[in-house]
N, C-alpha and C positions, 0 to 999 in steps of 0.2 A: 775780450769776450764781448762784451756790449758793443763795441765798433763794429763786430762783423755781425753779430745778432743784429742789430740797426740795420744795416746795410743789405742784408737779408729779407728784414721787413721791408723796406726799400723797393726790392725789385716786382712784387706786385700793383705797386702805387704805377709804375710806369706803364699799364693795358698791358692787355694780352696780345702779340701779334698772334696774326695767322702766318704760319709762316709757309711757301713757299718749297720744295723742294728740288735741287739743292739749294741751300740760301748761305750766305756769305758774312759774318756777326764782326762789327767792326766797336776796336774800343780801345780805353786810355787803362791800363792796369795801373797808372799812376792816381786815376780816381776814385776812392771804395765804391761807389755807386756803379759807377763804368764796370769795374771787374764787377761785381755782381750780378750786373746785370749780363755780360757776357756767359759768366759759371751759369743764369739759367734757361740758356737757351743749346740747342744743338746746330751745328755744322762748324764750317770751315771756318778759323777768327784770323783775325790779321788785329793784334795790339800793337795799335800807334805808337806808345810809348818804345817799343822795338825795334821799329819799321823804318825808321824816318831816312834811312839810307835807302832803301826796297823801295819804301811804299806805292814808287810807279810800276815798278817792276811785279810787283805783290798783285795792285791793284789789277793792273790790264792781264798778268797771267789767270787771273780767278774770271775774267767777265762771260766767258766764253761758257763756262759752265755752272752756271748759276742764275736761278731764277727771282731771286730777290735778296737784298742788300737791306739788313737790320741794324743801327747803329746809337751809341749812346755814348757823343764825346760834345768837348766844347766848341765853341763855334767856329773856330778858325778851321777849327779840323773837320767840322761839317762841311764849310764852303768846299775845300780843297775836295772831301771826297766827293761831292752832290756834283763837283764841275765834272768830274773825272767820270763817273757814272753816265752824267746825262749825254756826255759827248759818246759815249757807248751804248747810248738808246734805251737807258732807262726811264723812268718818271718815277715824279714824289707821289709817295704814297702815303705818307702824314707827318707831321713836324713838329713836336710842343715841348715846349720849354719847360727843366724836370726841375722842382728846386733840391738841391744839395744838400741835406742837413750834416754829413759827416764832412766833405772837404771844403763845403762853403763857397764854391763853384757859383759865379753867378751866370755865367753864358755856357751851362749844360743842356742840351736838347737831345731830345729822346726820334729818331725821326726811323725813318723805312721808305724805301726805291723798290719798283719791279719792274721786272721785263716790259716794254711796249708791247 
């Protein structure tokens, strides 16, 4: 009860996007922060933690209709999707590093891409 109550409080700490419509919410359900932060938003999600056979597949079938890219994972999995994006004519639209109190995550970043 307190982990998901925590983790709940959690997801206002991270700004509010604007978001975009449609927008694309990318995230690790392996991280309590990450899935929260995904449950509070709407549109179409792609969790990393599921994907990782898809995720090009995933990725490049979503770009075509979607007007920005909302995401909250660790870093390695922001590089991989920020390349993937920008070769598809996105740009950053902010990047800041979330700290973790429930999984202790130290390279979680909270970031957002939109359409050129």
């Amino acid at each position: 009860m307190l982990k998901g109550t925590a983790a709940l409080v959690a997801v206002p700490l991270l700004g509010g996007a604007t978001l975009a419509t449609p927008c694309l919410v990318v995230f690790d359900s392996r991280v309590p922060e990450s899935a929260a932060f995904a449950a509070s938003l709407a549109g179409t999600r792609i969790d990393l933690a599921r994907a990782h056979e898809t995720l090009w597949a995933d990725l490049r079938g979503y770009v075509g209709d979607i007007g920005a890219v909302e995401g909250l994972t660790g870093w390695s999995d922001w590089i991989v999707v920020r390349g993937e994006f920008e070769a598809r004519g996105f740009r950053l639209g902010s990047e800041d590093r979330v700290t973790a109190l429930l999984s202790g995550k130290v390279h979680l970043f909270r970031w957002s891409m939109k359409r050129r």
